[in-house]
N, C-alpha and C positions, 0 to 999 in steps of 0.2 A: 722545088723549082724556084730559082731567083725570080723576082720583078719587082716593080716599084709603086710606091703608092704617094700622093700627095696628100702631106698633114698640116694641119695645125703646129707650130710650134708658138706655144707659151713665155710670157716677159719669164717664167722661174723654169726654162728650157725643158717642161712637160712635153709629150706629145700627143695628139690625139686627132682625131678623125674629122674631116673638113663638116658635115654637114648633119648626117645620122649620129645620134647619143654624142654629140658634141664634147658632155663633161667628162667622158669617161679618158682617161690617165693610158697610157703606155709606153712601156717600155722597152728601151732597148734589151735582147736577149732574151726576152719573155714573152714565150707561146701564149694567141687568147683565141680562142674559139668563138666562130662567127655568133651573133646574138640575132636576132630577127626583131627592127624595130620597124613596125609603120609610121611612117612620118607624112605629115598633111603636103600635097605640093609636090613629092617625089613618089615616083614608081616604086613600088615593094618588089625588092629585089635582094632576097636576104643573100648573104655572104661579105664577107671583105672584099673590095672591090679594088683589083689592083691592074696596072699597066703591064705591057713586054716590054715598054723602054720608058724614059722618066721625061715623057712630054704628052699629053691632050690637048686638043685646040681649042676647045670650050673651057678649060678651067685657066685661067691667065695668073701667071705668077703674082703674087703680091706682100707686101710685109706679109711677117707672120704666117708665110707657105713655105713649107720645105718638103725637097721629092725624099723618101726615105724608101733606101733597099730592103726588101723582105724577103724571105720565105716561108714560101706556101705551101700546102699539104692539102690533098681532098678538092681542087678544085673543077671548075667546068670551065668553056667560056663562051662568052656571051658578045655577039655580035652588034654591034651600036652602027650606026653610019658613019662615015669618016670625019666628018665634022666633030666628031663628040671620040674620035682617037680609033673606032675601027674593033678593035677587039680588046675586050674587059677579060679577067680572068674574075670569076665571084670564088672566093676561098673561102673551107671552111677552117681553115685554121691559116691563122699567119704570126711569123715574127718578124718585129721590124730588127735588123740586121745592123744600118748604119745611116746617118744621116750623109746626103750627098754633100 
């Protein structure tokens, strides 16, 4: 299934994950399976954590944000309240497909 995720994008055009396991590197075309990190400050809520469209209202665009298309494999999803975008897909596998 397509949808989209907001990342990180890197001054040496890296991608990687806004907030969970920050350092970790990916790439376009290449499948990675969910990892489970607890991180102090945010809910554990293991999976890839993607959109159905390439907008949230809690996360505001800013340098160094880019929405990248995925797809996903193996997911559920996960209802947030509208404020924070409504419905998350949590993935256990994603690839990011293309930068928007």
């Amino acid at each position: 299934m397509i949808a989209y995720k907001l990342m990180t994008q890197r001054k040496d055009g890296t991608l990687g994950p806004l907030f969970i396991n920050r350092p970790q590197r990916l790439a376009l075309g290449t499948t990675y399976e969910a990892e489970a990190h607890r991180t102090k400050g945010y809910t554990y809520r293991p999976g890839w954590h993607c959109c159905p469209i390439p907008a949230v209202p809690h996360l505001k665009p800013r340098k160094g944000r880019v929405w990248v298309e995925v797809e996903i494999e193996d997911w559920i999803v996960e209802y947030r309240p509208p404020s924070q975008g409504g419905r998350w897909f949590l993935a256990n596998k994603m690839t990011p497909v293309r930068i928007l």
